[in-house]
N, C-alpha and C positions, 0 to 999 in steps of 0.2 A: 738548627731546625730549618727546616725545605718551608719554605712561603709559597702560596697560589696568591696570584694579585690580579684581578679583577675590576677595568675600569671601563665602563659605558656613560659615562656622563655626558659627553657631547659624540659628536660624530666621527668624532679618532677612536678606534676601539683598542685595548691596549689590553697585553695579558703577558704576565712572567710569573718564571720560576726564581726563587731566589733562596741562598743558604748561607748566611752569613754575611760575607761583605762578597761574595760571590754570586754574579749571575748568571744563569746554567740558561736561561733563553727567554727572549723577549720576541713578544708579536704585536704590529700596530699595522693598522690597515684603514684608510678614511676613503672609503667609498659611499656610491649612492647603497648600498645593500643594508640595510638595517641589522640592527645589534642580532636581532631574534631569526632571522639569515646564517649570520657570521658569525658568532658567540660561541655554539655547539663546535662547530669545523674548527675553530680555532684553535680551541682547547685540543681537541681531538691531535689536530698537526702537531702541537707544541708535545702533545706527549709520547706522539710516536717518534717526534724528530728527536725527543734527549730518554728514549729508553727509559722514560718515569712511568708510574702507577700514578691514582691515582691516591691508593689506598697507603703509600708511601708520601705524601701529602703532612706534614704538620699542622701547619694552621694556613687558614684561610681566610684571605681578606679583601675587603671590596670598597671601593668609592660609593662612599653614600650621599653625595651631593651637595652642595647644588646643582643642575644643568637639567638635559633632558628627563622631562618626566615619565619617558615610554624608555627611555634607555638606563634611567635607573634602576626600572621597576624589572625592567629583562636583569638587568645585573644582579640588583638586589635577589629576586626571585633564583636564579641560576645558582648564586653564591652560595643560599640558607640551603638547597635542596641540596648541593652537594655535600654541606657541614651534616645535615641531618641525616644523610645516606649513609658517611663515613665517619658518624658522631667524631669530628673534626672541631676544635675550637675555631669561631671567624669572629674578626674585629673589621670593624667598620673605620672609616678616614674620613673625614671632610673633604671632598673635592679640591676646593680653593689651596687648603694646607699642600694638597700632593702639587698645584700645579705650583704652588711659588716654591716650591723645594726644585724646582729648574734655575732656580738662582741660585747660585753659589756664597754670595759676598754682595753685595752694594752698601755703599756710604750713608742714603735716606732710607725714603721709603719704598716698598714694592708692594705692587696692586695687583693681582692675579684677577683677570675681569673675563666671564663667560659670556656669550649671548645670551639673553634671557625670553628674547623676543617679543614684541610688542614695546620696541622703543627703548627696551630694559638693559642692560647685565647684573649678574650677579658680582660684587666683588670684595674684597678684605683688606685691609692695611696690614702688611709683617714690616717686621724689622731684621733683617739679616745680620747682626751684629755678631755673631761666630762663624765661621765658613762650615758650610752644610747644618745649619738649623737657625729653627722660622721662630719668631714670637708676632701672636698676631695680636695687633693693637686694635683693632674693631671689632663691632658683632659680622655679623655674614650680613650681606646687602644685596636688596632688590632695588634698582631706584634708576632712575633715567640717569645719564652719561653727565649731564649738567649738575645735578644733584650732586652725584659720587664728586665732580670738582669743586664745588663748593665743601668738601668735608676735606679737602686738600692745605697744609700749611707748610708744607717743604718743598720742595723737589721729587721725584716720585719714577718709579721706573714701572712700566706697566706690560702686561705677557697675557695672551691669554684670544680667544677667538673673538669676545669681545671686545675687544681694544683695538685688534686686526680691523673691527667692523665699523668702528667710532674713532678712528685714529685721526683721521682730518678735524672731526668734531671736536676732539680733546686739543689735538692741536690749536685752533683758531681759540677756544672759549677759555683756556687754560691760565691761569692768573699767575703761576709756579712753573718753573721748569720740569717738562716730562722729557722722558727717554723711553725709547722702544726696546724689546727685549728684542735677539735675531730670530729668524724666523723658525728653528726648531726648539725653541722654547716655549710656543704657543699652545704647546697641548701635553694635558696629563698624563704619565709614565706611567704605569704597573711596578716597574723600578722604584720609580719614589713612593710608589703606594706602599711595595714590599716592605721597604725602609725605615716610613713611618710605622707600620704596622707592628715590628719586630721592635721597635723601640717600647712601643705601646703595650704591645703586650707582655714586654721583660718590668714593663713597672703595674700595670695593669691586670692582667690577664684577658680573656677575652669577653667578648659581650655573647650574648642568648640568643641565641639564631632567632628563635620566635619571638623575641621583643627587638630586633634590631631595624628600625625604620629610616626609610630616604629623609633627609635635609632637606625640603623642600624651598625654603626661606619664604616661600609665598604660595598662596592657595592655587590650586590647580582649576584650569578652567571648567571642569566636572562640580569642583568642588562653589565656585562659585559661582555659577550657574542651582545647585541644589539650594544656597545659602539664598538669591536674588530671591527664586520659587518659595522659599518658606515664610519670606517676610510676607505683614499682613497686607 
């Protein structure tokens, strides 16, 4: 089955095709241009560059977050309109899940940590305990750099734009040995997106384009701003 993968969560914007344990093209691009710039063009290259349709498409699937909330909502929105144009099944991923699928193996734990902004990241505890698949030990996290090390009891290898951004920070405050991921591990695949996707949907099937919503782990400044305004 041919995968669309679909990843706008942070500012790497990442899109492949995938059929099997075959990947037929990947696009990842982090500039200033915003997703809703780049997103349309992208897809566009990726399908004249490998002589695909769209309508030749199996399923479609998209990072549903945590990360940017302007860059989910472009994804999310792009993903469902394309499922519902080409009545296409689409399955949704967890962000954090695609990005610590960049680790192959480690011996503790791995922290896939996003910026979250405002002092924040988003991030997860896995366990890599089989080479290529995750088991995540925590819920998804909003919480300052300091917080997330105090929920720390091993050793811990961490990846992720957040970690790039607080990495002195974790360093100095860290009570447990941390380790850096290398630097092309820091950001979400379409690849690992496709991957998880296609496992998910061979046990699963897919989700409901019109019930499928962003991850947000925490309210959106829209959202709480409405909530300050209604208290009495």
């Amino acid at each position: 089955m041919l995968f669309l993968g679909i990843e706008t969560s942070t500012s790497w914007g990442s899109l492949a095709l995938a059929e099997g344990d075959r990947v037929l093209a990947e696009w990842d691009l982090n500039l200033s241009q915003t997703h809703s710039e780049r997103l349309l063009p992208g897809l566009a290259h990726m399908f004249v560059s490998t002589g695909i349709d769209i309508n030749q498409i199996d399923v479609i699937t998209v990072a549903i977050g945590p990360g940017s909330f302007t860059g989910l909502r472009i994804g999310l929105t792009t993903a469902k309109a394309l499922a519902l144009a080409t009545a296409k099944p689409i399955v949704g991923i967890p962000t954090l899940d695609v990005l610590a699928e960049n680790v192959l193996t480690f011996p503790a734990l791995v922290c896939p940590a996003l910026d979250a902004r405002k002092g924040e990241i988003f991030a997860a505890f896995y366990r890599k305990e089989i080479p290529g698949r995750s088991r995540r030990v925590s819920e998804y996290l909003s919480l300052r750099p300091e917080a997330l090390l105090e929920r720390m009891e091993e050793p811990t290898l961490f990846l992720g734009d957040g970690a790039l951004l607080y990495r002195d920070r974790l360093l100095s405050r860290s009570s447990q040995e941390i380790c850096f991921a290398p630097l092309e591990y820091n950001y979400p695949r379409a690849t690992a997106l496709c991957r998880l996707a296609q496992h998910k949907y061979a046990v699963e099937g897919g989700d409901r384009a019109r019930d499928l919503r962003a991850l947000y782990v925490r309210a959106s400044d829209a959202e709480l701003s409405r909530t300050k305004k209604q208290r009495p």
